[in-house]
N, C-alpha and C positions, 0 to 999 in steps of 0.2 A: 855597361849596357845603356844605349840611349832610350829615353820613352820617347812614346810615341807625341805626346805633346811640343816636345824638345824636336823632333823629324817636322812633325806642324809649322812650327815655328821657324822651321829653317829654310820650310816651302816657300813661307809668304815671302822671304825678300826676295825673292827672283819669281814668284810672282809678281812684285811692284814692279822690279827692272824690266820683266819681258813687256808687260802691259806698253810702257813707253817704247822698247824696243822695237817691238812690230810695229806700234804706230810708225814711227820714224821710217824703218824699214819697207810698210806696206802703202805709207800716205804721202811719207813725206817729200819724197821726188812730184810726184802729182800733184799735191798742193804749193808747190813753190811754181810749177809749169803751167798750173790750168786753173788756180784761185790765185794765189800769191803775184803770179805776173812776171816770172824770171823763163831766159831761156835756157832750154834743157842742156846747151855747154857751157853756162855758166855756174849752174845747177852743179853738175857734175863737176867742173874744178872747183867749187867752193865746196861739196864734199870731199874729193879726194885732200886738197888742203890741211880744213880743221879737224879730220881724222888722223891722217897722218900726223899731224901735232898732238893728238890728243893720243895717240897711240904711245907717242914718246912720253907723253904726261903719268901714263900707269906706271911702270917703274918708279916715276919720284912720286906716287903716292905708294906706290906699294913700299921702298921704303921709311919714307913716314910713319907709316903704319905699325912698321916691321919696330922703330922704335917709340912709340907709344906708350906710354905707362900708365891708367887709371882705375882706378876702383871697379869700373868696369870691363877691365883686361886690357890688349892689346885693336882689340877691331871694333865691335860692339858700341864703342862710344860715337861709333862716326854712321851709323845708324839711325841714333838719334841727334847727332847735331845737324845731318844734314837731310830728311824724311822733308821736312816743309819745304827748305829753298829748291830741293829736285821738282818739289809737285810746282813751285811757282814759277820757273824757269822755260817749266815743259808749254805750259799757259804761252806765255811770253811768245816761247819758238811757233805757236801755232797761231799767231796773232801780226794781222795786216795793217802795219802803216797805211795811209794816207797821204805815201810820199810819193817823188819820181822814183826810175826806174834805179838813177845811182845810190838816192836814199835807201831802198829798197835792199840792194844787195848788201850794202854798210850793214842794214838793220840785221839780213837774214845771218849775214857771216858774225857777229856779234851775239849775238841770241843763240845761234848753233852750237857756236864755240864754249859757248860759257854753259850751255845744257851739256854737251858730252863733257866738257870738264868736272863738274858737277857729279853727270853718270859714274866718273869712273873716280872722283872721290867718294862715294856712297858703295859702287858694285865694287872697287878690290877689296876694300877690308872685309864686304860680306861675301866672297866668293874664298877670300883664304880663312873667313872662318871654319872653313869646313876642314881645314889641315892643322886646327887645335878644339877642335869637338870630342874627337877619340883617335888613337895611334892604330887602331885596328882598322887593316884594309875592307875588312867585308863590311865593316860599319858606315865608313866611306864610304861607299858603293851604294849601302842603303840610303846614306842622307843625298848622296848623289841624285838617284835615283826620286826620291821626293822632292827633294831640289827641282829637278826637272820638269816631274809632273804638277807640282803648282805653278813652274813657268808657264808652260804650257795650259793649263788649266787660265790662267790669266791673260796669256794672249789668246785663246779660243770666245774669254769675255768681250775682250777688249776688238778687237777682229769683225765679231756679230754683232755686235751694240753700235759701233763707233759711228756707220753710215747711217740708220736708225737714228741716231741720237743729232747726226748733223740735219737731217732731213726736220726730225722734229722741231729743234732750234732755229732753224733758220725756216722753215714751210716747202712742204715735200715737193713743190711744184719748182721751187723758185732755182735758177740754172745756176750751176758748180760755182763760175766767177762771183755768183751773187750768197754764197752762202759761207762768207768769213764770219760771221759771229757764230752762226752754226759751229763752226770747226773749231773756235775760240773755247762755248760754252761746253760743248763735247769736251776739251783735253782738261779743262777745268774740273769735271766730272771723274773724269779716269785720276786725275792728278791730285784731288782728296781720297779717294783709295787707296793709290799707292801711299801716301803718307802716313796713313794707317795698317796698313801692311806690314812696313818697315817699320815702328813702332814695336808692332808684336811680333816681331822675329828678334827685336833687337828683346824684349820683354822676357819670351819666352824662352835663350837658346842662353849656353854657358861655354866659356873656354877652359879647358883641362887639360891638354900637352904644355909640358914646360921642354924647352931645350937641355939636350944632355949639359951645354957649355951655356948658364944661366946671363952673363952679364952679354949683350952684344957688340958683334966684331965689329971692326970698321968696313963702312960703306965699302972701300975700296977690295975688301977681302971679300964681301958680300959677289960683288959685279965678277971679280975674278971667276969666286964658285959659279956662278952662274953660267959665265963665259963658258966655263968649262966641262958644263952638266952637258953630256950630249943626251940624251933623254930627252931633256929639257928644247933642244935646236929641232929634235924631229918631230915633238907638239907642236911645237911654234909654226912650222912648215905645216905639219895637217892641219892645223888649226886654221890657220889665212886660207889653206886652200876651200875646207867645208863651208869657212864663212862667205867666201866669193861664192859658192855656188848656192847658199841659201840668201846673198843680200842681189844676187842678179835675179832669182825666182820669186824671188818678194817683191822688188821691187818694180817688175816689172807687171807683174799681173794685174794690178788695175787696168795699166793700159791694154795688155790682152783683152780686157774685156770689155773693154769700153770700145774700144777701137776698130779688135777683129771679129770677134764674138757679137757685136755690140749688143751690150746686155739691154739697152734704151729699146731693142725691141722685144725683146721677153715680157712679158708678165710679170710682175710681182710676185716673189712667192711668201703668202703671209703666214706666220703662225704666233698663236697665241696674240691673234690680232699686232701683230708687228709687221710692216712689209719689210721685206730683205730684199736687198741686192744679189744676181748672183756673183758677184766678185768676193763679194762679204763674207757670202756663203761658202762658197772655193773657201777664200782662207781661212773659218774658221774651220771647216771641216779638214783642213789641213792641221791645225793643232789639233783636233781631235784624235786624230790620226800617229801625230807625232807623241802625244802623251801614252798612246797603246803601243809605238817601240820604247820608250821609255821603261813602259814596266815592264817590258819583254828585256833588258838589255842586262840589268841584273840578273837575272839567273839562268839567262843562254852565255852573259861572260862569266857566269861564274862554272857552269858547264866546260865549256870551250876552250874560255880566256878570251881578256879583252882587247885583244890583237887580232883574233882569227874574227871574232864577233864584229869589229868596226871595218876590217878590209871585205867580210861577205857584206856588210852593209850598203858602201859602198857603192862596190862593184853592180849589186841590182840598182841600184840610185843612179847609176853609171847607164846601163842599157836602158831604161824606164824612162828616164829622160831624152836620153836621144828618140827615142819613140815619141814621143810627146809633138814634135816635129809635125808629123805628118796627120793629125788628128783634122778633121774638119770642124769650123765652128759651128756645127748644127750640133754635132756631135758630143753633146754634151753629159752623158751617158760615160764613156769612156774618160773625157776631160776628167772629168767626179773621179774616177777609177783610177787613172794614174795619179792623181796626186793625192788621194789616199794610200797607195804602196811608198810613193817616193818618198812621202812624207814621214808614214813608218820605219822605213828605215834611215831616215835623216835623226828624225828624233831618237834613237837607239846610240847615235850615236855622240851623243852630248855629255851624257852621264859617265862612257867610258872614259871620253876627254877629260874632265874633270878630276875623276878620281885617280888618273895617268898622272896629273899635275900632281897630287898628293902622296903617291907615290913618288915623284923626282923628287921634294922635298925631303923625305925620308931616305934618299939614296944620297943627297946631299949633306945631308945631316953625317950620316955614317963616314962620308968620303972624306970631308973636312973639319963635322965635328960643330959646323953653323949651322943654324936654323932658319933661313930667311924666307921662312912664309911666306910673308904679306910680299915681296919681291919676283919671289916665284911666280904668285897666282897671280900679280898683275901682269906678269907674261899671257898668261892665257885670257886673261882682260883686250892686254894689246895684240893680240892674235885676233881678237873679235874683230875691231876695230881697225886696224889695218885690215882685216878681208873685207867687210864694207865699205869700207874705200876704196879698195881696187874694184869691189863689184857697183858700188853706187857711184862711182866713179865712170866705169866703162861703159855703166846704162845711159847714164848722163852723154857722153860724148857718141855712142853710139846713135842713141834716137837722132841727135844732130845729123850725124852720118848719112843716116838712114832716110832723112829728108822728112821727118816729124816735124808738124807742125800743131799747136795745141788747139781742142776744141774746134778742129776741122778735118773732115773726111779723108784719108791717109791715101797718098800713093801706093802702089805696088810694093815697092821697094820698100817702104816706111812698114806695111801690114810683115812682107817677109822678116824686116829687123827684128822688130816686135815677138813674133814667131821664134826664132832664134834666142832668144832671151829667158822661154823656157824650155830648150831642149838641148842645143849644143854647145853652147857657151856656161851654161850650168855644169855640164857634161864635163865641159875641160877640168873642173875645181874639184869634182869626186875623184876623176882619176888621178889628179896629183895627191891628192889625198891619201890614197888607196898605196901610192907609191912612197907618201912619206911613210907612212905608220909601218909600211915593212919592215922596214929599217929598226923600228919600236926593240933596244934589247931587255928590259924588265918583265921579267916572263912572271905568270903567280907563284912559279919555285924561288923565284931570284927575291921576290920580296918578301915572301916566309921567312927566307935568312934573315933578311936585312931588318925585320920587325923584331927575331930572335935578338940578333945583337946588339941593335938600341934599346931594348928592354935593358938585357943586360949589363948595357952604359948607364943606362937613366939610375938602376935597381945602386950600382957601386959608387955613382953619384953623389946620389941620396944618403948613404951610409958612409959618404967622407966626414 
């Protein structure tokens, strides 16, 4: 039985990941186009790029990981050795030379490259620690589940504070291009939390599955299994797909509102003497949002199953979106409204993914007898990551398209792209989604077995 401080503890690290995550996801196209000084297809292939490298990079940490040996387990240790250089690198990526425009990009694709490599040496070992915390599926599903809601819980911080906090640092009057120490001082902020964060997950959380077969197989036995998990191939597929359609709605919505909305004539809406943005506000109430399917997703999949639970997710995330299209931007009333439904069912659907990953490992285990964790879960690492690159990729190249131009009043054509970014192009990545996960065959009967007869490998194991 996990306690509850052990769940705590397993929150904070993906509370620290998401905090960076959204920024990246929410800022950071906008600050390389409209502070940083980059154009938006250059933007866009320097993400799709260092992503797509960095996507291949999870597998060779995840096996790394997978052979690890210290005092502190198998994951755990890479928690604390790398909590500080994540929070100083984040600094770094959100931090403006005083170069031309080719220094510029050197610096951006340098600084990027080395933060998601970074990301995904700190986030596999802590995403596969969840697949040696406990062998029990429903227990999974609960750390899942809090996993989640402290992400979310931290990018809902990180989300409402971030423009607040650039505004205050740099002086709330002063124009976007002029507020790089703002946006400096801000990720500096975020980026001593995170370090602390990952600190007390790595503090408070323990590893407990040992593999039925203790010594580990060769790499090459590893890649085979894996090759050959199909389980495994149709995460991989929903996976890229949820992610293009949550890194094209994230990424896109500042400019939504900047642009079509344009928030510069609203009001401020203050509270607790803070003024907020409404873009800000959009996305924190978006995690808000996402952290209530969250705690819905455990016990409607455990109701249902978490097949039937993530393709109804889906499917509304599917229509809700396409609707989104046609809202007006006075219309703000409704805006609020839909992406608080989309939102809910987007974040429902995170924690099933994850604990789908921890189940292939346990169907892998049984089939060959290897245990490749940290290999596995960097899968669903590089699922993230390759979907943000095709989605921060295609926003990047689309606003070019579209005839975007930055910190000037948009053509027709440019407001329509824009538009399109969150309703039908989002649209396309839940329903391949919807169509990989059918395919999904580990039903909750299929893994009762399979927990039966790895117990009973582990149990005559033990007793050799």
């Amino acid at each position: 039985m996990i306690r509850l401080r052990e769940k705590v503890g397993y929150g904070f690290g993906d509370m620290a990941s998401s905090m960076f995550w959204k920024l990246f996801g929410s800022y950071l196209m906008i600050f390389y186009t409209d502070v940083f000084g980059l154009p938006a297809a250059i933007v866009g292939t320097m993400f799709l790029i260092t992503r797509v490298w960095d996507s291949a990079f999870d597998p060779i940490v995840g096996v790394i990981a997978d052979r690890t040996s210290s005092r502190w387990g198998k994951f755990r240790p890479y928690l604390l050795w790398l909590c500080i250089p994540f929070a100083l690198i984040g600094v770094l990526t959100f931090t403006t030379p005083a170069w031309g425009l080719t220094g510029k990009i050197v610096y951006a694709y340098a600084t990027y490259s080395l933060m998601m490599m970074v990301y995904s040496a700190i986030n596999v070992p802590y995403a596969s620690l969840l697949g040696v915390m406990s062998p029990d599926p429903k227990d999974r599903n609960v750390l899942s589940t809090y996993r989640m809601t402290f992400a979310y819980i931290g990018s809902f911080i990180a989300l409402l504070l971030f423009m607040p906090m650039v505004n205050l640092f740099s002086g709330a009057d002063a124009p976007i291009e002029a507020q790089r120490h703002g946006w400096t001082a801000s990720v500096a902020v975020i980026g001593v939390l995170c370090a602390l964060l990952f600190y007390g997950c790595f503090a408070l959380t323990r590893e407990r599955v040992k593999p039925v077969r203790e010594k580990q197989a060769p790499l090459r036995d590893d890649l085979k299994d894996l090759l050959g998990n199909r389980p495994w191939w149709i995460l991989l597929g929903a996976g890229v797909s949820a992610l293009v359609f949550n890194s094209i709605r994230d990424g896109a919505t500042v400019y939504y509102f900047k642009y079509y909305v344009v928030e510069a004539e609203h009001p401020a809406i203050t509270l607790f003497g803070i003024p907020f943005v409404l873009s800000g506000l959009y996305l924190a109430v978006g995690q808000a949002a996402n952290i209530l399917g969250v705690i819905l997703a455990a016990p409607v999949s455990n109701r249902i199953g978490k097949k039937r639970t993530y393709m109804a997710s889906m499917l509304i995330a599917t229509v809700l979106s396409i609707a989104f299209y046609w809202l007006d931007r006075d219309n703000l009333g409704m805006i609020f409204l839909l992406q608080v439904l989309i939102s809910i069912c987007a974040g429902s659907i995170f924690p099933i993914l994850w604990s789908m990953y921890a189940d292939c490992t346990d169907y892998s285990e049984l089939r060959t007898g290897n245990r490749a964790t940290g290999l596995i879960f960097s899968s669903s690492s590089m699922s993230q990551k390759f979907g943000w690159a095709i989605g921060s990729a295609l926003t990047g190249w689309l606003l070019h398209y579209f005839g975007f131009r930055a910190n000037e009043v948009q053509s027709v054509e440019a407001i329509h792209g824009i538009k399109m970014f969150l309703s039908f192009l989002p649209a396309v990545g839940t329903a391949l989604s919807v169509l990989f996960i059918s395919l999904y065959p580990l039903s909750e009967e299929r893994m009762r077995s399979i927990m039966v007869e790895l117990e009973r490998k582990r149990t005559a194991s033990k007793n050799q």
